[in-house]
N, C-alpha and C positions, 0 to 999 in steps of 0.2 A: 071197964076196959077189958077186951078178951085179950089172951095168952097172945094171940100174933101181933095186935098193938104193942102189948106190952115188952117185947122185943124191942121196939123200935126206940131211933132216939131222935135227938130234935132236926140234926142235922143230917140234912141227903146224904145219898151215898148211891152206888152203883154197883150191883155182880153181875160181872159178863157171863155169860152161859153160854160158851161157843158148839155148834151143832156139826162143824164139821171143818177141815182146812185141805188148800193144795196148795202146788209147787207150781208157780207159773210163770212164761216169759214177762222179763217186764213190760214189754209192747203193747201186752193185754192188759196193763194197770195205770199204765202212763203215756202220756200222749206224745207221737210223735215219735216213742221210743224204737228203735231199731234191734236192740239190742236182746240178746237169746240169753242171759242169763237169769236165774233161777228166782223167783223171789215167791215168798212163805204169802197166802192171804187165807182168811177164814171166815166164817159165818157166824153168827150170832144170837140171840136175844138180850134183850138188857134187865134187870130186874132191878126198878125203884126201891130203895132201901129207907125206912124215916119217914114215907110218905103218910098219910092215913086212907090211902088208898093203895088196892094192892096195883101195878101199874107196870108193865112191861114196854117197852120200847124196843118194833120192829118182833116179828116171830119168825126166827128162821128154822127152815124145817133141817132135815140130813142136802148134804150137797149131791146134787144129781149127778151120781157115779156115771150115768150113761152119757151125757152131756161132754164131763168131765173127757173120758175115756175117747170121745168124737173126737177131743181137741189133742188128742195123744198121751192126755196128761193123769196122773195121780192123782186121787182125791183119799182122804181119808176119814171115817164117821166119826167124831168126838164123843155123840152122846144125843140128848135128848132136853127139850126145856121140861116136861114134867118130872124126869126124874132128880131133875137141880132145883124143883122148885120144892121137891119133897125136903128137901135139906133144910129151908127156909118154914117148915109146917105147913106149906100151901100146896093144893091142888090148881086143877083149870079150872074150877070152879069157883074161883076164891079171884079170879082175876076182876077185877072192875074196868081197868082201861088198855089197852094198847095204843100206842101213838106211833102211828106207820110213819116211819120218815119219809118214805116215797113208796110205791104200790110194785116196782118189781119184782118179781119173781118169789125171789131169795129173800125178801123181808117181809114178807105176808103170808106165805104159804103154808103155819101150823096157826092163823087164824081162827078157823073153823073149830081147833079143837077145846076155844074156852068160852063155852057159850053165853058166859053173863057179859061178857068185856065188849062192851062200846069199843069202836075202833075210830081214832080219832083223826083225820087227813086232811089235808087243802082241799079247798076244793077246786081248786081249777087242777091238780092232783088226778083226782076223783074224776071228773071230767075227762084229760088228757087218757087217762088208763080206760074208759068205758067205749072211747072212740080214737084209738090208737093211730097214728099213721100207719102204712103201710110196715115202712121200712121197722119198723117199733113191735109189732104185734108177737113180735117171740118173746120181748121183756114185759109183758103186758099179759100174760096167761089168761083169757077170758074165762077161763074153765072154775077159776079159785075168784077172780073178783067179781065176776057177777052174779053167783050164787051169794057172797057176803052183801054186793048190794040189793039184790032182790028181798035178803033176810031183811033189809032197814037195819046192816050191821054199822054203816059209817056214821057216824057226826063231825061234821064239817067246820070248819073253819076257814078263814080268810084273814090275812098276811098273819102278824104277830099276835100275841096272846097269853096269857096266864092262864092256865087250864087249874094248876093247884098252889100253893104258897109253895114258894121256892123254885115250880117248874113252869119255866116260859117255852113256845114254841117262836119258833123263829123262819121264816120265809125265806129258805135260800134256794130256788129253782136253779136252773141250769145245767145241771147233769139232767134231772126230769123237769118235766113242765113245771108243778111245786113242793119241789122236798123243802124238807124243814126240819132245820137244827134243832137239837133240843137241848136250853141251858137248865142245869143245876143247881145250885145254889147248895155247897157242900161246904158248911162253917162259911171261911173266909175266900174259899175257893170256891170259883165257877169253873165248873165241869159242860164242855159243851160234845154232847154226841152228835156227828155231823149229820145231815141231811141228805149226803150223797155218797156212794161209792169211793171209797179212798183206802190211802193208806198212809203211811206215816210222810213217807218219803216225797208224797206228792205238797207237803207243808215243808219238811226240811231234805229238801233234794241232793243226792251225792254230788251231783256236777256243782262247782264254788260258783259258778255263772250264773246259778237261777237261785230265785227266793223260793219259788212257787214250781210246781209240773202238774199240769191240769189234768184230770182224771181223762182215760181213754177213751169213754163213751159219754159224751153228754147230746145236748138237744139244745143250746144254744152256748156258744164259747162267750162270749161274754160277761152275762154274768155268773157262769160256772168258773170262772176267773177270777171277778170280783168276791163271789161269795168264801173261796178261799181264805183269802186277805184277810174277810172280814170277819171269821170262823176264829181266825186265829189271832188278829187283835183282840179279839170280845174275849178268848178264854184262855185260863187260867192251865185249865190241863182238857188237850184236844184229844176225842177220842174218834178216828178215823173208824170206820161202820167197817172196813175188812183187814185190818190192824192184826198180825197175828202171834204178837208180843201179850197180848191179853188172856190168851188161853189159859195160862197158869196162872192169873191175876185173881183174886178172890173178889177185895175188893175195889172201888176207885173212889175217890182216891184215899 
């Protein structure tokens, strides 16, 4: 067993590695919202803990200050996933998987820089993102995913699945054509990182009137609704993909 196995223990675990956060109206995070007050969201990568694979879930790069700045708003840079993975004795070289939970933007875009890692996505995912709608093609950067898929960077999958003991991916489309949750299996606790853009509050809403508040951008409300629900009966401790209560979080749980 090398030195980086031997770190490990039997039971999963999860360290957020946030790349960046801003301050934005809630309108932009929740659907239907009207409302100009401020609310915190950030970026990420996830780093598999316990696995016997080194395994990242989602690679976000720095948040695009210029983008950012369009919308009026403040961004500010966290940091970087290689240099949080040096903390852990691991380079990008040392990655074996990535599991995109959906191919926007902001969760694929430091892809390219670990070139041993399989990158793992639905495929009607993979699909939806190589032939975008119209209205879609600014979340869909053609520039980053079809240089990964010309490389033969993706393996595919199709609905639910065990990729390793203790990590299932899970099929919950509807904010994208097919993001997919990913459950953990941490001891006694299931740890589920969502599939879709979120945040805390669209699981436990301020208004006492709603259970739910569906994310502001999806591609079919439906079951971007249902998958919700279903996120948050299956798990144990939910982790919304722009959640920004995790930044200080080492590990989860």
């Amino acid at each position: 067993m090398d030195s980086k196995q031997s770190k490990r223990t039997s039971a999963l675990s999860l360290k957020p590695i946030p790349t960046g956060k801003a301050s934005v109206p809630k309108r932009m995070g929740l659907y239907m919202s009207n409302s100009n007050e401020m609310m915190d969201a950030a970026q990420y990568a996830w780093l598999v803990l316990g696995s016997q694979k080194n395994i990242l879930i989602d690679c976000a790069g720095m948040i695009d200050m210029e983008r950012m700045k369009s919308h009026g708003l403040e961004a500010e840079v966290l940091g970087n996933i290689e240099e949080s993975l040096k903390i852990e004795g691991l380079s990008p070289k040392d990655i074996d998987i990535i599991i995109a939970t959906h191919l926007h933007a902001e969760h694929i875009v430091s892809a390219k820089n670990f070139p041993r890692a399989k990158i793992i996505v639905q495929k009607r995912e993979l699909i939806g993102a190589l032939n975008p709608c119209p209205v879609l093609q600014w979340i869909y950067p053609q520039e980053i995913i079809k240089p990964l898929f010309e490389a033969n960077r993706f393996e595919l999958v199709d609905g639910d699945v065990e990729i390793e003991p203790g990590i299932t991916l899970m099929l919950t489309p509807g904010h994208s054509a097919g993001g997919q949750s990913v459950l953990l299996q941490a001891g006694d606790k299931t740890v589920v990182v969502t599939g879709f853009c979120c945040c805390d509050e669209n699981f436990f809403p301020s208004d006492p009137k709603l259970s739910y508040t569906l994310m502001a951008i999806f591609e079919e409300v439906i079951p971007a609704y249902q998958n919700l629900i279903k996120v948050k009966k299956m798990a144990d401790i939910v982790v919304p993909l722009h959640e920004a209560r995790f930044i200080n979080v080492d590990r989860i749980p």
